[in-house]
N, C-alpha and C positions, 0 to 999 in steps of 0.2 A: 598831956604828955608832950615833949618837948624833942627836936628832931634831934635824931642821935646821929653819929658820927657816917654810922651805914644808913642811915635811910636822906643824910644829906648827901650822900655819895652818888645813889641812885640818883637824887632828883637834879642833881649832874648833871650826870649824862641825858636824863632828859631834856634838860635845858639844851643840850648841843643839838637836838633833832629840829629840822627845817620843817615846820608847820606849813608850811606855802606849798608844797610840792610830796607825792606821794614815793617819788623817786629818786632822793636823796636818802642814802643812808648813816650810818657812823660805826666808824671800825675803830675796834679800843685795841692796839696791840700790844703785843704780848711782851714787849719793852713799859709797857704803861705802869705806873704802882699798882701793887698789889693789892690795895683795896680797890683800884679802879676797876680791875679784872676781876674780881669778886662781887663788883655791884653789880655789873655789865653781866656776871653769871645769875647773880637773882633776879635782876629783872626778867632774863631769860623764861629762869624757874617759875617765875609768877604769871607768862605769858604776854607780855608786856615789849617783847621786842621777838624777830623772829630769828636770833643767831646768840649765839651764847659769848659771842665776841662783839656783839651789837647789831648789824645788821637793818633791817626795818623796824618802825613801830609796827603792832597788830593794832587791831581796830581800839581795842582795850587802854595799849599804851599810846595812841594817837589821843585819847581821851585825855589819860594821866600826862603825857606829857604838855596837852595844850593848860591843864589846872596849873603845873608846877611852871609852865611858864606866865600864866597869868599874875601868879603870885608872887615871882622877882620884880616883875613893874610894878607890882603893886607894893612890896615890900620894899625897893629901890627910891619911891616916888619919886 
């Protein structure tokens, strides 16, 4: 299956979260497009960040976000 429009959207904003520090967050506001505000809500949905505008990763999306950023350098090389 081939990443669709919404699930490269999410892995996005994953990509913007600082792996190095538990205390950096990201705030999507509500100036942002409208799919951006929409991923930034499913991630929410799936438990994966802890604000529905962005916020922290959970333990979960600290997980997904370290994959989805493994896979731009890897996909980058």
């Amino acid at each position: 299956m081939p990443f669709t429009p919404t699930i490269a959207e999410e892995l996005n904003i994953l990509a913007r979260y600082n792996l190095d520090t538990t205390q950096e967050g990201v705030k999507v506001h509500s100036s942002a497009e409208p799919e951006v505000i929409a991923a930034a809500q499913r991630l929410f949905d799936k438990g994966l960040i802890t604000q529905a505008d962005g916020g922290y990763l959970t333990d979960l999306g600290r997980t997904a976000a370290g994959h989805a950023q493994d896979l731009l350098l890897i996909v980058r090389g």
